[in-house]
C-alpha positions as CSV (number, residue, x, y, z in Angstrom):
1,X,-6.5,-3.6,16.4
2,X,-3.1,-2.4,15.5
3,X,-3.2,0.0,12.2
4,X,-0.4,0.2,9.7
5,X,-0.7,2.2,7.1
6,X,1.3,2.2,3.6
7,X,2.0,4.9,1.7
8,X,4.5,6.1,-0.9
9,X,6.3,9.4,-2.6
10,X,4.2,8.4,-5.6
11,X,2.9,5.3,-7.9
12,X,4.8,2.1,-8.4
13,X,7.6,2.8,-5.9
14,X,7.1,-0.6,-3.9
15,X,4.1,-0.2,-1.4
16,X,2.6,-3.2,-2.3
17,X,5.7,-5.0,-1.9
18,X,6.9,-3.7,1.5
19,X,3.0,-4.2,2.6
20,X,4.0,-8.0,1.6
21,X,6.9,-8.2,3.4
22,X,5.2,-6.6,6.5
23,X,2.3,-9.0,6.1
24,X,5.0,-12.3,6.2
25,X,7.3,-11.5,8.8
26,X,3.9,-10.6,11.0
27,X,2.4,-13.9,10.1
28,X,5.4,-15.8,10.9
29,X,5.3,-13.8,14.4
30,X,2.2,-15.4,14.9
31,X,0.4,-12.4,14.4
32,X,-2.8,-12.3,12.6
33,X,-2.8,-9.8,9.9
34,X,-5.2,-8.4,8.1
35,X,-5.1,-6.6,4.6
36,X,-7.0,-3.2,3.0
37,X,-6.6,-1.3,0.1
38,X,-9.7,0.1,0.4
39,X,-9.7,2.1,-3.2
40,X,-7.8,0.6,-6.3
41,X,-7.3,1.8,-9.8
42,X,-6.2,0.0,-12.8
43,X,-7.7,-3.1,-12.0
44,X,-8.2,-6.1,-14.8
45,X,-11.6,-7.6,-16.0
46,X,-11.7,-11.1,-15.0
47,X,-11.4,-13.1,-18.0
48,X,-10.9,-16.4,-16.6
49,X,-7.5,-17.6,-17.6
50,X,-5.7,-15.7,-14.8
51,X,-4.5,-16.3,-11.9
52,X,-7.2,-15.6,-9.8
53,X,-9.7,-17.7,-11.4
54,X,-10.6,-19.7,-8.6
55,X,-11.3,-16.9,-6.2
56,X,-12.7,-14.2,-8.8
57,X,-16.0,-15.0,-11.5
58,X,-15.6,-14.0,-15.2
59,X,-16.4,-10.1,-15.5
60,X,-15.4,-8.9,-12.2
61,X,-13.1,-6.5,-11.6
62,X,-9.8,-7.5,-10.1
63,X,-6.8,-5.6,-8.2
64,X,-3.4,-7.7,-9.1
65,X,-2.0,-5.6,-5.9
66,X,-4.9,-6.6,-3.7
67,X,-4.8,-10.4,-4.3
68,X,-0.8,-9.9,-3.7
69,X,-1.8,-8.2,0.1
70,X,-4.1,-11.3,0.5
71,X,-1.9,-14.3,-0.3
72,X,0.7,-12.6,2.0
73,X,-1.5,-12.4,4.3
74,X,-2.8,-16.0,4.2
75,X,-5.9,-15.2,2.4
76,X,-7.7,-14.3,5.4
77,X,-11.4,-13.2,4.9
78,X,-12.0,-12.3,0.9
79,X,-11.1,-10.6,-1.9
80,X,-13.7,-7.9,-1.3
81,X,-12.8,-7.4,2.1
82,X,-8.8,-6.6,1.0
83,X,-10.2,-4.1,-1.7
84,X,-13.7,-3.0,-1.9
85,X,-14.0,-0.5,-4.3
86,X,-12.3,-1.2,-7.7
87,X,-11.6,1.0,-11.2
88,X,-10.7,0.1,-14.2
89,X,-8.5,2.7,-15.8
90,X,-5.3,2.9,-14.7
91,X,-5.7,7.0,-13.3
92,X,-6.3,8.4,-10.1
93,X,-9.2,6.1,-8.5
94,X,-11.3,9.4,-8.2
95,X,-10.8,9.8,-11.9
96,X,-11.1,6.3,-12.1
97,X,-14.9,6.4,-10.4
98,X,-15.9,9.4,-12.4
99,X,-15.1,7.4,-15.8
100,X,-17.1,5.2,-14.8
101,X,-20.0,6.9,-13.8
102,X,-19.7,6.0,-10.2
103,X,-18.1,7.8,-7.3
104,X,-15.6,6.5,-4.4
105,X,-17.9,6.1,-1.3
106,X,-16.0,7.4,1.6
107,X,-18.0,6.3,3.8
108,X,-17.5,2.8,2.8
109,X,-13.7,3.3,3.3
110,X,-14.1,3.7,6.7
111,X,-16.6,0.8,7.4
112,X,-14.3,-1.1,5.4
113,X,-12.0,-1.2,8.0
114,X,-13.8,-1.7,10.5
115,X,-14.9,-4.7,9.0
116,X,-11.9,-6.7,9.6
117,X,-11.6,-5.3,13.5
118,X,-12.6,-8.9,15.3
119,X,-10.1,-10.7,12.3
120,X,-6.8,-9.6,12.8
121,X,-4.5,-8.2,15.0
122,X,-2.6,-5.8,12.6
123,X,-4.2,-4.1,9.7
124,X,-2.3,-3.3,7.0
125,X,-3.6,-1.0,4.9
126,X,-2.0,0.4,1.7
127,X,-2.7,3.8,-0.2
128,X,-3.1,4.4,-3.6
129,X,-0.3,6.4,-5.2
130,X,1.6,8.6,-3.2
131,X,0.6,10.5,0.3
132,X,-0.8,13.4,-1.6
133,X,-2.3,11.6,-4.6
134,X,-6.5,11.9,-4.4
135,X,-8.6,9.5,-3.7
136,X,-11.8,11.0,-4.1
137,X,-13.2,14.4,-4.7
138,X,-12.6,16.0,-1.2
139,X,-10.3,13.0,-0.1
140,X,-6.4,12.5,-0.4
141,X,-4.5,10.1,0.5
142,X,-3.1,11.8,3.7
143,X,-6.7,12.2,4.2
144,X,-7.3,8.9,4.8
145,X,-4.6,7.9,7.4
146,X,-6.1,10.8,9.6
147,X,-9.3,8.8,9.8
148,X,-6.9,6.6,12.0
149,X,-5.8,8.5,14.8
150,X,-3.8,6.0,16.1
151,X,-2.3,3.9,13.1
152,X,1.4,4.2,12.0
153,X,2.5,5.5,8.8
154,X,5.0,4.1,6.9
155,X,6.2,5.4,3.7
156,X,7.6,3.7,0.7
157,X,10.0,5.4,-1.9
158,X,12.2,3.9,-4.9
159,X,15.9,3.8,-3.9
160,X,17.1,6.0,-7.3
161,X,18.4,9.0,-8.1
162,X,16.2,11.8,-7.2
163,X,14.3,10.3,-4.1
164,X,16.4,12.3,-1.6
165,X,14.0,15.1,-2.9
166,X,10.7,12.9,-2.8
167,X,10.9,12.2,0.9
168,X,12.0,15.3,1.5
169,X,9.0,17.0,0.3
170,X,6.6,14.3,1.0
171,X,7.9,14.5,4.9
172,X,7.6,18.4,4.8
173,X,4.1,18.2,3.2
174,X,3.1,15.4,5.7
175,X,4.4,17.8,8.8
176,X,2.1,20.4,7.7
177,X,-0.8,18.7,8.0
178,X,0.7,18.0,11.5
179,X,1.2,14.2,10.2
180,X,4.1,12.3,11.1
181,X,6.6,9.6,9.3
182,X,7.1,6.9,11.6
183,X,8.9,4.5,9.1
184,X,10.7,4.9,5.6
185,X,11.5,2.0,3.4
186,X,13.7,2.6,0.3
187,X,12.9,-0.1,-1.9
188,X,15.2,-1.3,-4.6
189,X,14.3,-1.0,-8.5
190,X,15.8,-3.5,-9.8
191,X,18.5,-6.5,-8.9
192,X,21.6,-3.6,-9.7
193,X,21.2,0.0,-8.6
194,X,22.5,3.2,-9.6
195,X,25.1,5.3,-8.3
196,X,23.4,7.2,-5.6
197,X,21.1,4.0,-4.7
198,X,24.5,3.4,-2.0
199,X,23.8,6.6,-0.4
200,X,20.8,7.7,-0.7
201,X,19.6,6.2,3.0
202,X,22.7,7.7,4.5
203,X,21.7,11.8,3.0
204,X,18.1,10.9,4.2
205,X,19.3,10.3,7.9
206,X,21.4,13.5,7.7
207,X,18.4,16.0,6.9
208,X,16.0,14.2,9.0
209,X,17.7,12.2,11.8
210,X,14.8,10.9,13.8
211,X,12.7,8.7,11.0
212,X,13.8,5.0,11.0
213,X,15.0,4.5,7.4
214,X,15.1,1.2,6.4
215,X,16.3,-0.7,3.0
216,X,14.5,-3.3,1.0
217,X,16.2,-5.5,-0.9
218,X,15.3,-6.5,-4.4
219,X,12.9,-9.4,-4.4
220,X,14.3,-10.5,-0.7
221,X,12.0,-11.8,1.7
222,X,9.4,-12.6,-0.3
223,X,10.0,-16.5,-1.7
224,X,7.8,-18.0,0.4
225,X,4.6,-15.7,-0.6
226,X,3.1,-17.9,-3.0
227,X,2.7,-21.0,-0.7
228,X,0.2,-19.2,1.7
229,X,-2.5,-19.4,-2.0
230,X,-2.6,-23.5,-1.7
């Protein structure tokens, strides 16, 4: 089992969407993909007027982000499998946990995974927050990817002003810990961009020539996500 792993320079910068895209244009490869956030804050109480209704009871705890992972994925397995371990404030999940008088089981991460080992051929699996950000008391995310000596690591940062120095320091923080970028996808804000949204890719390949930077599009790729639900 092939391991992808998603990460970002911090919080809403696009990981779930690039973990979408990856998801589709493996699926239409013929590949069979698998999805895993294993830890997830800010999730919704389960009213039963949303969109999950028919996969989800009233009361439970539901990750917006981890049904998006699923659908692209062709909701393979179930809900629980895609994100185990669920908060409801919207903080760090090991915040998260503590507020709710729990903790995040580490060792359920891990088995987690493993779970979906005979179901896929790829497994995606996004981080909460950015490569630093905690995930449990003695747990960040960088943490986590190690547990996966031989996945990929692709990171995920906003195409605006400013994220020259995110990935800059992200990839220098990661290459302490002796951790490597393979992959960096500058995802669009918003259906316009600002001034330095046109070169940002271009500085990033000058001070670090050997990562593959890529550029997502706003809202591209992705029409076709909601027909894998029915």
């Amino acid at each position: 089992m092939k391991i992808v792993f998603v990460s970002g320079t911090g919080t809403e910068v696009g990981k779930t969407y690039v973990a979408q895209q990856l998801a589709v244009a493996k699926r239409d490869a013929g590949i069979r993909i698998g999805v895993y956030k294993p830890v997830a804050s800010g999730c919704i109480r389960q009213g039963g007027n949303s969109e999950a209704d028919s996969t989800t009871v009233a009361g439970e705890l539901v990750s917006t982000d981890a049904i998006a992972l699923w659908e692209s994925a062709g909701c393979p397995l179930d809900l629980d499998a895609v994100c185990p371990q669920r908060f409801e404030a919207a903080v760090a999940p090991d915040e998260a946990a503590r507020r709710s008088g729990r903790q995040v089981d580490v060792s359920l991460i891990s088995r987690g995974a493993e779970r979906w080992r005979d179901h896929c051929d790829t497994l995606i699996i996004e981080g909460a927050g950015g490569l630093l950000s905690p995930l449990a008391d003695d747990l960040l995310n960088i943490d986590l990817f190690r547990m996966f000596p031989d996945a990929e690591l692709y990171l995920v940062a906003a195409n605006r002003l400013g994220v020259i120095h995110e990935v800059l320091a992200t990839c220098r923080a990661a290459a302490v810990s002796q951790v490597t970028v393979d992959r960096l996808y500058l995802s669009a804000t918003g259906p316009t961009t600002d001034d330095s949204g046109r070169s940002n890719a271009d500085q990033i390949r000058h001070w670090l020539p050997q990562l593959d930077v890529r550029e997502v599009g706003w809202k591209q790729g992705l029409d076709e996500v909601r027909r894998f639900r029915g």
